[in-house]
C-alpha positions in Angstrom: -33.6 -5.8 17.8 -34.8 -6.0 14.6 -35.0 -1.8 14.4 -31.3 -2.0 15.5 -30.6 -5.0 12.4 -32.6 -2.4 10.2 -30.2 0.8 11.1 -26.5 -1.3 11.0 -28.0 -2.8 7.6 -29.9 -0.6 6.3 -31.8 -3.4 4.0 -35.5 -1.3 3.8 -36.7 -4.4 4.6 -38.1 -3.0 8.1 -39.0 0.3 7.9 -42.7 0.4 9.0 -41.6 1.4 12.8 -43.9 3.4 15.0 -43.4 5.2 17.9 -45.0 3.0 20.1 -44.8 3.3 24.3 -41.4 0.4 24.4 -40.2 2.6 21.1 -40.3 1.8 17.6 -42.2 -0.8 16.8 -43.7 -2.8 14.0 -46.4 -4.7 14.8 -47.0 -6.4 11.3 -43.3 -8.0 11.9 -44.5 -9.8 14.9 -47.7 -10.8 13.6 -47.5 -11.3 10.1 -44.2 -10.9 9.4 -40.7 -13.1 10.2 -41.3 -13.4 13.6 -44.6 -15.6 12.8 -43.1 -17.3 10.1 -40.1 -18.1 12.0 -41.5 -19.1 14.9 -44.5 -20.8 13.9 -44.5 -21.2 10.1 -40.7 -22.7 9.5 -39.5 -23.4 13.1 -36.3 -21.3 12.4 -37.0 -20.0 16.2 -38.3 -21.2 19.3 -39.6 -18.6 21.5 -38.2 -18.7 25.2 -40.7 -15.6 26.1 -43.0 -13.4 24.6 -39.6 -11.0 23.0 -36.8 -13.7 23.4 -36.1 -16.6 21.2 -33.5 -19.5 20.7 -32.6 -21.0 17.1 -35.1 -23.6 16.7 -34.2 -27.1 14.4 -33.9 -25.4 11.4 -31.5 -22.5 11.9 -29.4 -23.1 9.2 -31.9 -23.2 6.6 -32.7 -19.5 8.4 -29.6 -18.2 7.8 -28.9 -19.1 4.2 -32.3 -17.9 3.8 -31.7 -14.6 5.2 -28.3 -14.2 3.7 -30.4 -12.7 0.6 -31.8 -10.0 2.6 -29.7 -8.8 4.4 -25.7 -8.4 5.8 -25.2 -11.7 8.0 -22.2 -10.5 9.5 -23.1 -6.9 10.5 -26.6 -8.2 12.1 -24.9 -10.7 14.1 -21.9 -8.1 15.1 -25.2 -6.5 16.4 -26.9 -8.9 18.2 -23.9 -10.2 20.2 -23.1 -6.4 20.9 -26.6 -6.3 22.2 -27.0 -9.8 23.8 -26.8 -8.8 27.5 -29.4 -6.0 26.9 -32.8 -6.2 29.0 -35.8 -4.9 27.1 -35.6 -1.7 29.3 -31.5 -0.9 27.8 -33.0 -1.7 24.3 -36.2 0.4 24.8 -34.0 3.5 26.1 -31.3 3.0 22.6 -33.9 2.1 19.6 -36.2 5.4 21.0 -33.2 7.6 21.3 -32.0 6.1 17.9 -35.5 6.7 16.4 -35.4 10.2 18.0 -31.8 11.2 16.6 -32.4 9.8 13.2 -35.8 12.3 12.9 -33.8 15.2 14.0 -31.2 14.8 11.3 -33.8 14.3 8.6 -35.0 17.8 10.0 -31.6 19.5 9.7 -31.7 19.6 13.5 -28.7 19.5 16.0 -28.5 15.8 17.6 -27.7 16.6 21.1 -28.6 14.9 24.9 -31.1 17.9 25.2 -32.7 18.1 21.7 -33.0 14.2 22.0 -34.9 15.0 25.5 -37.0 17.7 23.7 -38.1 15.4 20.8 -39.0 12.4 22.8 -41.1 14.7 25.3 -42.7 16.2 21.9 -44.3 12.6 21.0 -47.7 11.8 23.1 -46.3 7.9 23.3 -43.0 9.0 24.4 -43.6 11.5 26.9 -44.2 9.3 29.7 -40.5 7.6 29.6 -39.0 10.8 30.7 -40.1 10.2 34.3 -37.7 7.1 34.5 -34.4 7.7 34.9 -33.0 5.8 32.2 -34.1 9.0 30.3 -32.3 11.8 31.8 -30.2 13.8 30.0 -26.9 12.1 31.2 -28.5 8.5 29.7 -29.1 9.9 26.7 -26.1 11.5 26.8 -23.9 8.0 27.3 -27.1 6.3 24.9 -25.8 8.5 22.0 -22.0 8.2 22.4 -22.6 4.5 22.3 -24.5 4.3 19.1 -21.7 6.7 17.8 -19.6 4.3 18.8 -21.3 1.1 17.6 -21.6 3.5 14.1 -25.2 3.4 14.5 -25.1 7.5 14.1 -22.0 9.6 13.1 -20.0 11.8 15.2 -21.9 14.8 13.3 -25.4 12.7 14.0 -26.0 11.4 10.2 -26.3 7.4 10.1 -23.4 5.8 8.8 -23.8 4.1 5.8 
């Protein structure tokens, strides 16, 4: 979620993402970043699994907090959009997200199939085009959705 956060906002707080097997990923923002001060450091969080979490006793402080960082209102727009999302929904948008947003920086066309050629071009992404929820028609419906959600731009730039 926190890739997603990073795109509506836009803060450059989090942009140390690597293509990872689930999708972008960060690993210093789970281990020595807000996650582990959150959760363990402040107690802003209280983690229900290992990627889901609930406001812990101090929320509020979290908020106000936050609310020098980045937008409040646009990341929580986001989150409630994304609430209902299993791990598996959220892997298939941030990669084909991450995937749309390198194309543009190339100049490139952001389309279903030059989405399905770029992920199949990255060692860590290559396997995910066996599932389903990576055919063309998915990525199709995956990029309409961040167009809608103005994630990406009808003509594939981000919106600011």
């Amino acid at each position: 979620m926190l890739y997603l956060i990073e795109a509506a906002t836009d803060t450059g707080l989090f942009n140390e993402f690597r293509k990872q097997a689930a999708g972008p990923y960060a690993p210093s923002l789970r281990y020595q970043g807000p996650e582990d001060i959150a959760v363990r450091q402040k107690g802003w969080l209280i983690a229900r699994k290992d990627t889901h979490f609930k406001p812990g006793r101090k929320i509020e402080e979290a908020l106000k907090y936050a609310q020098r960082y980045i937008a409040i209102e646009p990341a929580a727009s986001l989150l409630e959009e994304f609430r209902t999302f299993r791990d598996d929904i959220l892997e298939r948008w941030t990669t084909v997200h991450a995937a749309a947003v390198e194309l543009q920086r190339r100049g490139s066309a952001v389309t279903p199939k030059t989405v399905l050629a770029h992920i199949q071009s990255i060692a860590e992404w290559k396997p995910k085009l066996s599932r389903k929820a990576f055919g063309v028609e998915r990525i199709a419906q995956t990029l309409e959705g961040l167009r809608k959600m103005r994630l990406l731009s009808r003509e594939g730039r981000n919106v600011p």
